[in-house]
BAFI-139479 format. One line per 5 residues: number of its first residue (from 1); their letters; for each residue x, y, z of N, C-alpha, C, O. Coordinates in pm, whole numbers, plus 50000, padded with zeros to 5 digits. Example, Ala and Ser with C-alpha at 12.3 -4.5 7.8 and 13.67 -1.06 7.14 Angstrom:
<drenpas>
1) as) 51319 49431 50780 51230 49550 50780 51320 49670 50780 51424 49668 50846; 51285 49775 50708 51367 49894 50714 51290 50003 50787 51341 50114 50804
</drenpas>
This chain:
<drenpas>
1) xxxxx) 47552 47936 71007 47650 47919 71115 47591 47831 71224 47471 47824 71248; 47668 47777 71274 47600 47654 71421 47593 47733 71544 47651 47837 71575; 47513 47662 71603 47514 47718 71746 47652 47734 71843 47731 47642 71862; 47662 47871 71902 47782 47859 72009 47753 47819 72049 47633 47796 72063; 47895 47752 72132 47874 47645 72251 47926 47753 72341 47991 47853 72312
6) xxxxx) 47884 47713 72452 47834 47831 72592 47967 47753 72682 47996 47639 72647; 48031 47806 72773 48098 47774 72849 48048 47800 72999 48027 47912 73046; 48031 47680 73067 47975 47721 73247 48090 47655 73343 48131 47539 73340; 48135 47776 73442 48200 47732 73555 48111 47707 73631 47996 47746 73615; 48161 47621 73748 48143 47546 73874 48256 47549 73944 48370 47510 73919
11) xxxxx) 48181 47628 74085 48357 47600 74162 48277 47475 74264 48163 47440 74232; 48332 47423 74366 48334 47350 74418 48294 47193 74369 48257 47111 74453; 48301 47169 74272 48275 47075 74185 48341 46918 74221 48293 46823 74159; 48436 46896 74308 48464 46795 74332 48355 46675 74375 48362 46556 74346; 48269 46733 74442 48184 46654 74459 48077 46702 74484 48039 46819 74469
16) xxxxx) 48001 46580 74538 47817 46684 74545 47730 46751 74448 47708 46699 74339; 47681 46860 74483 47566 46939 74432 47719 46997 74318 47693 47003 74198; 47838 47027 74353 47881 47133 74241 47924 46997 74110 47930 47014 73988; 47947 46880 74180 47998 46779 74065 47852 46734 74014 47883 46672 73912; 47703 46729 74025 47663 46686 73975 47608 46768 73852 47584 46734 73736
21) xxxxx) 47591 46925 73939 47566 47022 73831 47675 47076 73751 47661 47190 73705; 47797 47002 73726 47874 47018 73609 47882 46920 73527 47927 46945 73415; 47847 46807 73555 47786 46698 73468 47679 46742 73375 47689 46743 73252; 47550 46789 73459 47469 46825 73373 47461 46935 73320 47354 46967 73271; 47566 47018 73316 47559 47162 73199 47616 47093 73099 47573 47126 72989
26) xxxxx) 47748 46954 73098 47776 46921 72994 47688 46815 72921 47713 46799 72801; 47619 46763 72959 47496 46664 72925 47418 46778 72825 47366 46732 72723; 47408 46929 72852 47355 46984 72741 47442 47064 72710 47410 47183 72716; 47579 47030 72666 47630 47080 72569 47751 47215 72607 47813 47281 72523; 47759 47226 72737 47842 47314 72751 47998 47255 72791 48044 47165 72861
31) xxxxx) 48030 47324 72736 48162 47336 72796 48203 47371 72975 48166 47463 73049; 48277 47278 72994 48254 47349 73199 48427 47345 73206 48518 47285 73149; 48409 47450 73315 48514 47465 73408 48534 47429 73509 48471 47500 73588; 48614 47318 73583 48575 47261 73689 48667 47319 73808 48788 47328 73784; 48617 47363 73941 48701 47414 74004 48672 47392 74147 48563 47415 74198
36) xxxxx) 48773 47348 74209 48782 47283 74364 48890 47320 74403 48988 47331 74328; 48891 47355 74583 49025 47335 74641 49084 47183 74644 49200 47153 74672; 48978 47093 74608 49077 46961 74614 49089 46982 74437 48995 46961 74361; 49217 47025 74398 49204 46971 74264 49251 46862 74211 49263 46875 74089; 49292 46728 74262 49241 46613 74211 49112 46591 74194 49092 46560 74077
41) xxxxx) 49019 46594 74256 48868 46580 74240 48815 46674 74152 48740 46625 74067; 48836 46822 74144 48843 46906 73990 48838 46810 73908 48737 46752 73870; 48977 46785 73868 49053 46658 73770 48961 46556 73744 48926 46550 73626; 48927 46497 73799 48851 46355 73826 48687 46446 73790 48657 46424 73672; 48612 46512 73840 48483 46580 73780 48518 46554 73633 48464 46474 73556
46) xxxxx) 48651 46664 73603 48660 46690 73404 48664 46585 73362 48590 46551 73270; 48777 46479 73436 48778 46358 73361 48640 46239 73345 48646 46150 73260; 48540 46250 73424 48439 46208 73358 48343 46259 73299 48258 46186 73247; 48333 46399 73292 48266 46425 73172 48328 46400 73050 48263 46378 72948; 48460 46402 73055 48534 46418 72881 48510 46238 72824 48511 46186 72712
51) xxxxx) 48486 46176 72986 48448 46009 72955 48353 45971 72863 48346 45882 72779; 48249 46098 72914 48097 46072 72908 48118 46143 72733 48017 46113 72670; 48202 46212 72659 48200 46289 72572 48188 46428 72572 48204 46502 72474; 48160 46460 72688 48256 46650 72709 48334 46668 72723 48426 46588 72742; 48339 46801 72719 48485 46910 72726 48476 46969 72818 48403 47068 72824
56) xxxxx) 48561 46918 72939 48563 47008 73066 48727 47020 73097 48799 46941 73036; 48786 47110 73183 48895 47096 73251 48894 47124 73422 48844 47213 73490; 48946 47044 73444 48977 47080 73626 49094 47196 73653 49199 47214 73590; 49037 47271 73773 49149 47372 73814 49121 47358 73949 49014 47332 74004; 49236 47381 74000 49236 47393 74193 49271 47519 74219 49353 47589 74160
61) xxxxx) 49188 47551 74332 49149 47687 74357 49100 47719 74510 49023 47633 74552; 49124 47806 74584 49116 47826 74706 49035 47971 74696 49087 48082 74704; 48885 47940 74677 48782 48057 74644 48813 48140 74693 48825 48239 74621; 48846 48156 74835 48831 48245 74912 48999 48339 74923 49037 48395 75025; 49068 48336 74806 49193 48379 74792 49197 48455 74661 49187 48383 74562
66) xxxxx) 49206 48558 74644 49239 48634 74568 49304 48603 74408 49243 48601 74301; 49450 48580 74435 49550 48506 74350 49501 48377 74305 49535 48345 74192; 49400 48264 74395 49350 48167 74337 49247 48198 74208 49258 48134 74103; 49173 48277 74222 49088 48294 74206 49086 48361 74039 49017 48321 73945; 49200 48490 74038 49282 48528 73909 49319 48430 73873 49253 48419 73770
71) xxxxx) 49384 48337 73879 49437 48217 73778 49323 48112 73748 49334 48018 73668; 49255 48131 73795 49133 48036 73788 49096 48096 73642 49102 48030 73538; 49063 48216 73652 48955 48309 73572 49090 48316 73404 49057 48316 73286; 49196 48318 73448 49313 48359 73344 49306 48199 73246 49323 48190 73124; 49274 48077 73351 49339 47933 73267 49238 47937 73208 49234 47952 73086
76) xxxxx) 49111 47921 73297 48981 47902 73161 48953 47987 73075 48937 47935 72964; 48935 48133 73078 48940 48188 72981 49075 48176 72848 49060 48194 72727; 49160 48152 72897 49239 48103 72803 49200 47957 72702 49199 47935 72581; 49172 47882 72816 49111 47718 72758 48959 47786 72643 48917 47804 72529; 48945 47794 72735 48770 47854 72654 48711 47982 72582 48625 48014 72500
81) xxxxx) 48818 48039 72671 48784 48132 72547 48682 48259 72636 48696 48381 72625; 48595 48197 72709 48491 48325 72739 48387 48202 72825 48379 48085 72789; 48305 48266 72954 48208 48207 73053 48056 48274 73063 48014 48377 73117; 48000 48176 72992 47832 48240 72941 47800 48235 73110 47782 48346 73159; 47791 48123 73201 47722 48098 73301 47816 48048 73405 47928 48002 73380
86) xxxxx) 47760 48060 73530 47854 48016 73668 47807 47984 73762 47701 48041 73791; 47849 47900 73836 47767 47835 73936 47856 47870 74058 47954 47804 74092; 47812 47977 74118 47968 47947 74261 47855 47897 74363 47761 47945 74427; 47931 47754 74339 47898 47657 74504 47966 47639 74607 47913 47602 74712; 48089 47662 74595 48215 47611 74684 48219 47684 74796 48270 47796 74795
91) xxxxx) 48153 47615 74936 48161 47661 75048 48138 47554 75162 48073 47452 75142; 48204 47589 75303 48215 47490 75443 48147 47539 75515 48122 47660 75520; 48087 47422 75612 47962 47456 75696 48050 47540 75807 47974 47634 75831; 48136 47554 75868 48218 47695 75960 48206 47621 76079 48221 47678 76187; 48164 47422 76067 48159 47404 76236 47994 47377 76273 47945 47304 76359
96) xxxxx) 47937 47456 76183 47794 47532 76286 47764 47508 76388 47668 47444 76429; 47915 47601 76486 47899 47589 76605 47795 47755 76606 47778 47835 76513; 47738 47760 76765 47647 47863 76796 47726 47947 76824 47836 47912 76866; 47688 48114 76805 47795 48223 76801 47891 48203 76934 48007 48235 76911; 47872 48168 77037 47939 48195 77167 48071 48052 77153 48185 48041 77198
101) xxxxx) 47995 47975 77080 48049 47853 77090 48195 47899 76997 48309 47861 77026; 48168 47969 76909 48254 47976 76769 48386 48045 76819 48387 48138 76899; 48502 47988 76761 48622 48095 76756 48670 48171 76666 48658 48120 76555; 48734 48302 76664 48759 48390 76588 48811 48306 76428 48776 48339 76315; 48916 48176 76471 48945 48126 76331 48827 48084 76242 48820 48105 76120
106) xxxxx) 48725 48017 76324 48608 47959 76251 48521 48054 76213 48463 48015 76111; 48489 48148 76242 48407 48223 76151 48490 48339 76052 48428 48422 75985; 48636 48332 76056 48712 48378 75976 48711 48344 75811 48693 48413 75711; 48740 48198 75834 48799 48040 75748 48622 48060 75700 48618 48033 75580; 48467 48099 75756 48336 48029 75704 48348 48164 75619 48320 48156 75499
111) xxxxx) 48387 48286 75670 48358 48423 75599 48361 48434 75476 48282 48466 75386; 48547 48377 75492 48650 48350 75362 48626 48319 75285 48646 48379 75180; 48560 48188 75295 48530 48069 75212 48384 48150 75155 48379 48225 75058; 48300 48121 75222 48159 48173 75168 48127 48277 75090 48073 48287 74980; 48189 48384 75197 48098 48528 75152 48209 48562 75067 48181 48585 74949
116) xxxxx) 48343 48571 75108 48420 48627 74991 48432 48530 74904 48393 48570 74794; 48460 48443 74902 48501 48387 74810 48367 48372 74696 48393 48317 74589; 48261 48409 74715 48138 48411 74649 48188 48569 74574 48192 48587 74453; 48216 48659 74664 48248 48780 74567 48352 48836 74483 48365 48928 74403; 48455 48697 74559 48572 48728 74439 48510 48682 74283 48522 48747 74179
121) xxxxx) 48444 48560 74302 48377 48519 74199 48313 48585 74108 48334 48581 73987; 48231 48645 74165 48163 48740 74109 48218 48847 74051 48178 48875 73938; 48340 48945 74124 48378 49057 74034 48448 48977 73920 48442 49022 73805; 48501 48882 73942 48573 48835 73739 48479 48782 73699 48488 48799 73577; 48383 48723 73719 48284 48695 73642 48207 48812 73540 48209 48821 73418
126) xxxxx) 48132 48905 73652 48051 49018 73598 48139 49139 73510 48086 49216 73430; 48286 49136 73546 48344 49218 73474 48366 49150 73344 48370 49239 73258; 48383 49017 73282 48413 48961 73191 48237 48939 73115 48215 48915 72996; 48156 48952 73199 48022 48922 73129 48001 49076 72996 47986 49103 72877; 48020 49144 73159 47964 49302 73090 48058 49301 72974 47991 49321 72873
131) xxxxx) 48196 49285 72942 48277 49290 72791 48208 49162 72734 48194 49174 72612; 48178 49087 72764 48110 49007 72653 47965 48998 72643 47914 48892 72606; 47889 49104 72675 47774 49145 72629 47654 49066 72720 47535 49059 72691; 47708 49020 72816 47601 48958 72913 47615 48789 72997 47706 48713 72965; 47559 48769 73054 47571 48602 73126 47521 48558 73252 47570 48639 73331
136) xxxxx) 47466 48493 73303 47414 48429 73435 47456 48415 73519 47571 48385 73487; 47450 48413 73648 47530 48381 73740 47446 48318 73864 47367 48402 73910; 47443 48211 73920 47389 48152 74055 47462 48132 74094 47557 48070 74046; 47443 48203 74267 47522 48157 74357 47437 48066 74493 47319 48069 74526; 47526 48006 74536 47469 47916 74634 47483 47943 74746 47596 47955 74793
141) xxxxx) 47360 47963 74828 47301 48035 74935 47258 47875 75022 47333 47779 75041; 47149 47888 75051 47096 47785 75156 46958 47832 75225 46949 47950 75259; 46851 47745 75246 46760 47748 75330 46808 47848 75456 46727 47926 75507; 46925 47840 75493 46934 47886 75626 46981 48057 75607 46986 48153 75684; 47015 48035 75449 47035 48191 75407 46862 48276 75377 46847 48388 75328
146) xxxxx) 46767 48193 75417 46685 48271 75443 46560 48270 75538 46463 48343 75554; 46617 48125 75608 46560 48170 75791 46675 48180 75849 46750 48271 75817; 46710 48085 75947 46836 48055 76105 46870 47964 76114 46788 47872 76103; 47027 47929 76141 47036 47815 76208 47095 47824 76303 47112 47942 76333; 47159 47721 76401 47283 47732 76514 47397 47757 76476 47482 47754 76565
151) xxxxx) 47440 47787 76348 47574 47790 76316 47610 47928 76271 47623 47967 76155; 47624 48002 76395 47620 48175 76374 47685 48247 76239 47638 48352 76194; 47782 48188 76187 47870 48210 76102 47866 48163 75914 47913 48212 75810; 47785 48048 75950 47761 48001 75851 47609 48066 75787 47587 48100 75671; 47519 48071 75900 47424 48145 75857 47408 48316 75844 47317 48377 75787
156) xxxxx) 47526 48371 75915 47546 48495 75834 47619 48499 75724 47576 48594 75659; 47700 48451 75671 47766 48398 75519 47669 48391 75476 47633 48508 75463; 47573 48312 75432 47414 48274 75348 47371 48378 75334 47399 48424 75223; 47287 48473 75425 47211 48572 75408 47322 48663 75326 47299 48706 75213; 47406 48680 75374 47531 48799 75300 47538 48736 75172 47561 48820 75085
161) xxxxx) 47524 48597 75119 47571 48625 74969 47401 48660 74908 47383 48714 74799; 47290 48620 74998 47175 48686 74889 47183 48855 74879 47166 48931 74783; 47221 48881 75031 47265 49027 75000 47416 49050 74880 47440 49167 74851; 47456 49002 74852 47543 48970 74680 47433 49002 74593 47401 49117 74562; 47384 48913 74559 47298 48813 74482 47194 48928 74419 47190 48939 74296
166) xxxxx) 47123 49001 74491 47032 49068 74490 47139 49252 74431 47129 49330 74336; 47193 49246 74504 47304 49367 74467 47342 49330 74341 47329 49423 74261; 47361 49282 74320 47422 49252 74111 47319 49265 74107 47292 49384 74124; 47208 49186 74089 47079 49183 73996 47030 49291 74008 46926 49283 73943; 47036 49398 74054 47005 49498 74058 47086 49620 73971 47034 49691 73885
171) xxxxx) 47201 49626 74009 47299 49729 73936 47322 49683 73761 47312 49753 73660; 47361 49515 73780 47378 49451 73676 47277 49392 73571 47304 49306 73487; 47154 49455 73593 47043 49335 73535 47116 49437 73383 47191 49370 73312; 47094 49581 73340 47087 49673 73221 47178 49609 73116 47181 49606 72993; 47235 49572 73192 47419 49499 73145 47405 49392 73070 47497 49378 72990
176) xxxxx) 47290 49280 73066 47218 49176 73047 47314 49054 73144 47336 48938 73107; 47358 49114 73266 47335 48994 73301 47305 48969 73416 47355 49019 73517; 47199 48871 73407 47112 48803 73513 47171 48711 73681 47230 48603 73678; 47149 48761 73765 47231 48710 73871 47110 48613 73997 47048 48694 74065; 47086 48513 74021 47060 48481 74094 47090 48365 74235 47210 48365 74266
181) xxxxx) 47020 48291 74305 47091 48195 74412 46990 48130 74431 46872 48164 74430; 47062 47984 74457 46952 47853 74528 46999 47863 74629 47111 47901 74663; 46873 47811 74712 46882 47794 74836 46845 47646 74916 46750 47622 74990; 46927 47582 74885 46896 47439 74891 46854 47396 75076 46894 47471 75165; 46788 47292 75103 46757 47267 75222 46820 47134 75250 46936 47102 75223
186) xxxxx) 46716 47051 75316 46810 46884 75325 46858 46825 75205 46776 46757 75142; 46969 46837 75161 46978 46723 75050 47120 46629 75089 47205 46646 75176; 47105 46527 74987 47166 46409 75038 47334 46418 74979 47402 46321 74947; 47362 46512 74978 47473 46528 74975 47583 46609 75012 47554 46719 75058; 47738 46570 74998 47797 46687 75045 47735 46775 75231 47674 46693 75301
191) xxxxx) 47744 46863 75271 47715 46893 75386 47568 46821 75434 47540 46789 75550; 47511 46811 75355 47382 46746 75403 47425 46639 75416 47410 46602 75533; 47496 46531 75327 47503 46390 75365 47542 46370 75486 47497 46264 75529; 47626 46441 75582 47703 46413 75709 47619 46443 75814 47644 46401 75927; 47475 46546 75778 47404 46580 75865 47301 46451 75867 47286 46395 75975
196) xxxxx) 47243 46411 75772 47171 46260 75754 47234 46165 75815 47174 46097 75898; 47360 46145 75787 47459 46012 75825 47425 46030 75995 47368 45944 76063; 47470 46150 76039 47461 46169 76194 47333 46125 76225 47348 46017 76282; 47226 46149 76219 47087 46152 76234 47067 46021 76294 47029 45979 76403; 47126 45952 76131 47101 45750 76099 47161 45713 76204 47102 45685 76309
201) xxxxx) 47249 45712 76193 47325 45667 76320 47277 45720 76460 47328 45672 76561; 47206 45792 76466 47159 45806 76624 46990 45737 76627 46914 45727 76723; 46968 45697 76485 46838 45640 76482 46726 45725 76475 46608 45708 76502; 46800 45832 76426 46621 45952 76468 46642 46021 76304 46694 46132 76299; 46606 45959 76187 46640 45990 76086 46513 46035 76075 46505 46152 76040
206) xxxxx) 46394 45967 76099 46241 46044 76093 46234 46175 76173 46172 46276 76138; 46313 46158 76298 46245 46344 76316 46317 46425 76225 46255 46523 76184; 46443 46409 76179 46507 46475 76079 46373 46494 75963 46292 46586 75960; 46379 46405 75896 46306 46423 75764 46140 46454 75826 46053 46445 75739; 46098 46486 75950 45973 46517 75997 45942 46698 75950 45842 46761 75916
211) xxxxx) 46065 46725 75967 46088 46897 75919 46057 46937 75844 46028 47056 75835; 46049 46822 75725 46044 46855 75576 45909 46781 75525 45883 46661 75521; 45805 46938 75471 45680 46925 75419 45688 46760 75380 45637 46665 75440; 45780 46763 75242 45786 46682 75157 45814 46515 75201 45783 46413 75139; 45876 46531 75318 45904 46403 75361 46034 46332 75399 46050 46242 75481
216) xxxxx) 46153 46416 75296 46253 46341 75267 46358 46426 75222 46313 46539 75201; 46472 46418 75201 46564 46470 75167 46579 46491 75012 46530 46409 74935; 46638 46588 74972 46604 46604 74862 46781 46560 74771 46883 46525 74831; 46768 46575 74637 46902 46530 74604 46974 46633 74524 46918 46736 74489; 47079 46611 74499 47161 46704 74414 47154 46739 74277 47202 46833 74214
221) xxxxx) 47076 46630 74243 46989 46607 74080 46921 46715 74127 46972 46820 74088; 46850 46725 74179 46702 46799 74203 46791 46968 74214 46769 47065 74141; 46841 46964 74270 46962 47093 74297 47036 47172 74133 47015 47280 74078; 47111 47074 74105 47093 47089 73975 47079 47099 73881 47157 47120 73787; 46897 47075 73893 46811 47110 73807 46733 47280 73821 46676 47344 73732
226) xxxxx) 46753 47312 73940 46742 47442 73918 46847 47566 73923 46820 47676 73877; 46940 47542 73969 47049 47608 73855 47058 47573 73709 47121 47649 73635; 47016 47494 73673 47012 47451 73498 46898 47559 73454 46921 47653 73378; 46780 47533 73507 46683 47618 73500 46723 47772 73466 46715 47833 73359; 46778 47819 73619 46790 47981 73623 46909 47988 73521 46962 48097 73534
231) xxxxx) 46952 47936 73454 47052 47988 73386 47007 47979 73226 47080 48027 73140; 46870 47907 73187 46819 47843 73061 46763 48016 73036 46767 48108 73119; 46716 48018 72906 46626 48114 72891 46469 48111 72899 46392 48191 72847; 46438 47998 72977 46306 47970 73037 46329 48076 73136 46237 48158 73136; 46435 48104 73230 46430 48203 73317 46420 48342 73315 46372 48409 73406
236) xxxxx) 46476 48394 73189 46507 48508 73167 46474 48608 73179 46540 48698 73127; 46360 48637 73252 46299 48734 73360 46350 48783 73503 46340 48889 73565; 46416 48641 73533 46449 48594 73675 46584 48653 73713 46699 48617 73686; 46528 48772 73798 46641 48853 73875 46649 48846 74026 46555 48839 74105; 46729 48848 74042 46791 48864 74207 46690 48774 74255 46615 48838 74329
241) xxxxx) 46646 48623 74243 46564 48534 74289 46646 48480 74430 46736 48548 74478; 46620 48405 74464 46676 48345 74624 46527 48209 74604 46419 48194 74660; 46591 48147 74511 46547 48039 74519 46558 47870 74564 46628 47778 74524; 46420 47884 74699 46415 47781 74812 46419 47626 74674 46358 47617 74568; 46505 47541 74732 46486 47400 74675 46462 47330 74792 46576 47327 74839
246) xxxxx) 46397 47276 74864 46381 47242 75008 46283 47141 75039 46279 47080 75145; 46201 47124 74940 46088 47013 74980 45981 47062 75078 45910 46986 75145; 45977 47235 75080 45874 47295 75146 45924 47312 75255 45830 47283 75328; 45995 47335 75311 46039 47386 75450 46019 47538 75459 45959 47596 75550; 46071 47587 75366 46061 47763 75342 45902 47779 75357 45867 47892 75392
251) xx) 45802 47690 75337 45707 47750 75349 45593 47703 75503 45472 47704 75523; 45702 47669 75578 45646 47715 75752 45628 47822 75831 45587 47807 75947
</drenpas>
């Protein structure tokens, strides 16, 4: 008999860190689910992998909604059949205005988006793993989900989904399935790109990248290469991790 082919969602996939790491689950062979609130850009993700010679489909989806979120889980499992692995990336920086600064809508809309919508994810995910005998799950956290930033809202979202993150891998490891989170720092894309762009444009792009051990901003390749990782069976030890991608910042 041949090898199954594995099926991996990605929500926020339109662009960035979630479109590049759905490229490369299909580069080895999986099947992906592509899922964005913009779903033209969904669309446009599937449609160049199926360019490149995968099998993906786009779905539009508003994570942080309930009903989105069921039809999300109803089309692909229908398309596919069943979801070995998942990537929930799909989340907004909330503003990162400072708590006093923030209004009740904005840390509502960062909550929504982030923390729930990371756990709607998760209960159809882990309930569909445990009937199919096990599966991976990374969720996307942030550097700031495990120091501080100014953006009161956004950085309690972060810490709350490792508090997720760590809660499955714990209840869920017996179950076989493995739950962990990156925690990405500067990278050049998606929310990071606008924080770089700002920088450049004020000309102080070196004290920016002065922060970082490494030097420099890091990229979305590099990003999703370790969700590829935690989800390979090179990892398969690897529970409730909260793993820094950062270029050494985590370690100041």
């Amino acid at each position: 008999m041949g090898q199954k082919i594995k099926t991996a969602l990605v929500t926020g996939a339109a662009g960035g860190i979630g479109q590049v790491t759905a490229h490369e689950f299909a580069r080895r062979g999986y099947q992906v689910a592509v899922c964005d609130i913009d779903g033209a850009g969904a669309e446009r993700t599937a449609a160049e992998i199926r360019a490149a010679g995968g099998t993906a489909e786009g779905w539009v989806a508003n994570v942080g909604i309930g009903a989105d979120i069921k039809a999300l889980f109803d089309g692909a499992l229908k398309r596919f059949g069943r979801i070995d692995v998942a990537f929930n990336n799909a989340g907004i920086s909330g503003g990162r205005k400072a708590l006093l600064d923030a209004e009740e809508v904005d840390f509502d809309e960062c909550i929504q988006t982030n923390l729930k919508g990371t756990w709607l994810c998760m209960k159809h995910e882990i309930q569909h793993m445990i009937e199919h005998g096990g599966g991976v799950i990374v969720n996307n956290s942030s550097i700031i989900g495990l120091n501080a930033g100014v953006g009161a809202a956004y950085c309690a979202s972060k810490h709350a989904i490792g508090g997720l993150t760590k809660s499955a891998a714990l209840v869920y490891a017996q179950q076989g399935i493995r739950v962990n989170a990156v925690c990405p720092g500067l990278i050049e894309a998606g929310l990071g790109k606008k924080l770089i762009t700002r920088f450049e444009k004020a000309g102080e792009a070196d004290k920016l990248y002065s922060m970082i051990p490494a030097g420099r901003p890091g990229s979305a390749e590099e990003v999703a290469m370790a969700v590829l990782w935690l989800c390979s069976d090179d990892a398969s030890f690897v529970h409730g991790h909260m793993l820094p991608v950062d270029g050494g910042f985590n370690a100041h």
